[in-house]
C-alpha angles and dihedrals in degrees: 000000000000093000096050110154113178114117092034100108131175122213101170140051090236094049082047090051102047131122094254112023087166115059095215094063087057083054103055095045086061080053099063095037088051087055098039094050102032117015101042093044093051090049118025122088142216101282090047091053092050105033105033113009104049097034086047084056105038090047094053082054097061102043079048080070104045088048110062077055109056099002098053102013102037100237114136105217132184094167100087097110101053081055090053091054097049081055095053092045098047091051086051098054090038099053088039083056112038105029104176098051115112119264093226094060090034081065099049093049090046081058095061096048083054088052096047083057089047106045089052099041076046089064097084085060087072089068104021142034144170114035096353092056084050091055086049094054090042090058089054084050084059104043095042092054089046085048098062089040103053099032109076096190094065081065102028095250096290112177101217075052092228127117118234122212106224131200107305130187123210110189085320100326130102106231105164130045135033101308087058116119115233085232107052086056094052098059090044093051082039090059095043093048091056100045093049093044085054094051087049092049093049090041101048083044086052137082092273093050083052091047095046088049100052090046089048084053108046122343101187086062101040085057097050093056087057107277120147107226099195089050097046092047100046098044086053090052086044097048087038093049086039087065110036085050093066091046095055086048094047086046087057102034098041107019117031099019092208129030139192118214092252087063083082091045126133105277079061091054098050094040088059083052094055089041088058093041100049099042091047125271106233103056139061091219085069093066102066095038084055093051093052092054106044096032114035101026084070094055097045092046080055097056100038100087091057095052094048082038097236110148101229121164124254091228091051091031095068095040087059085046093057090041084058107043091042088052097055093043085050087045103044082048089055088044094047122346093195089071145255092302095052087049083049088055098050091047090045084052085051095048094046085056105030120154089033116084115252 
């Protein structure tokens, strides 16, 4: 079978500990870069690049984000749009204000004014978790929005109070505004999103993803072996925020192209969490197996009755969409409610042993 593992040994604790201990894994991950990179890009047109491919990768992203904060360090948000939105915002006046200046750092500063949010709307959670901490987000969720919408300067005193994403070159590309090519943005969201998926997988390795675990399990003991509880749980809101905040300035810069402070409103918010929950919190995998999920199956359940060529109409159309979508969350939760990672990695354990029981 295709996992068949005999022959693979480990003689050491570094060779234990490794990303793939397993060199199938390596393989298909090949696999899916090969197809993201090469064969997408080949095949797909315009309408998959901007309706499937770049929103599939910007909002796991996003629940990326929310995710080193509730799935790996324990902290229930409801806040991540509002963070998305502080990112959008802060690439917009960085890059009014300083024209010239490259996207891709333009990206990365918009992330630090997200974290600074996050980290200070992340101080309650110092006294207070659970619910209470999820009050706390939501009512950064309602003072953000209210924010862009009352201070002209975050959108340069527009009058339709949107910001509006203008022709931007990146080494000879546009990359931004309307003579952008989809593909072009595709590859450039497609770059970020990998190199920010390998920083979370090192980190959450790392001694920051063990810290953030023992103080999601049990912070009272985590405490008590030494663990500093204000620094594990704001650096989880900064690196979260951090982010999220990119992911809310590649949605407006590469996706939408202009935005109106209700874009980050809270239906966003709660559609990232079920991103992260579906998908499995705990792992980075989940998030792109819950964005497939929540963000490209409707898409695909829309344009279904054309290719088989079935009228439907669009009104009953989209009630069947959301019958159908609601039905297979509440049936992967039944299935596993630990998402759709943790249901890859029980089939993966059947597969390594098939045709054994298990």
């Amino acid at each position: 079978m295709f996992y068949k593992t005999s022959g693979q040994f480990k003689t050491s604790y570094k060779s234990d500990q490794a990303l793939f201990p397993v060199k199938q894994d390596a393989w298909l991950l090949i696999a899916i870069l090969a197809l993201a990179y090469v064969v997408f890009p080949l095949t797909a047109n315009e309408f998959t690049f901007k309706a499937l491919l770049v929103p599939v990768l910007i909002y796991s992203l996003a629940a990326m984000g929310l995710n080193i904060l509730t799935g790996f360090a324990g902290q229930l948000s409801l806040g991540t749009a509002g963070f998305m939105g502080v990112g959008a915002y802060a690439c917009y006046k960085i890059t009014t204000i300083f024209p010239e200046m490259n996207i891709v750092v333009a990206l990365a500063l918009s992330g630090f004014f997200s974290a600074a949010v996050g980290v200070a709307f992340g101080l309650p959670s110092l006294r207070i978790k659970g619910f209470y901490l999820a009050i706390a987000t939501l009512a950064s969720q309602f003072f953000l929005v209210w924010l862009f919408e009352k201070w002209a300067w975050l959108y340069n005193y527009n009058a339709s109070g949107a910001i509006e994403v203008r022709t931007m070159d990146f080494f000879g590309l546009t990359v931004t505004g309307p003579t952008a090519t989809p593909l072009t943005q595709y590859y450039f969201v497609l770059g970020i999103v990998t190199v920010v998926t390998i920083a979370m997988i090192n980190i959450t390795r790392g001694r920051y993803g063990r810290m953030w675990k023992a103080v999601r399990d049990m912070d009272i003991a985590a405490e008590l072996v030494g663990i500093n509880l204000m620094r594990a749980k704001l650096t989880a809101f900064a690196v979260s925020s951090y982010v999220v905040g990119i992911a809310g300035a590649m949605l407006v810069f590469f996706w939408k192209g202009a935005a109106e402070p209700n874009l980050f409103d809270i239906p966003m918010s709660f559609q990232i969490l079920f991103i992260a929950i579906i998908g499995g919190l705990g792992s980075i995998l989940g998030n792109f197996l819950g964005a497939i999920l929540i963000v490209a199956l409707p898409v695909l359940l829309n344009v279904l009755p054309d290719l088989v060529g079935i009228q439907v109409h669009s009104a009953a159309m989209e009630h069947v969409n959301v019958m159908i979508v609601g039905a297979l969350i509440v049936f992967f939760l039944i299935v596993e409610p630990h998402g759709l990672a943790r249901l890859w990695g029980l089939i993966r354990e059947k597969l390594i042993i098939w045709p054994f029981p298990h």
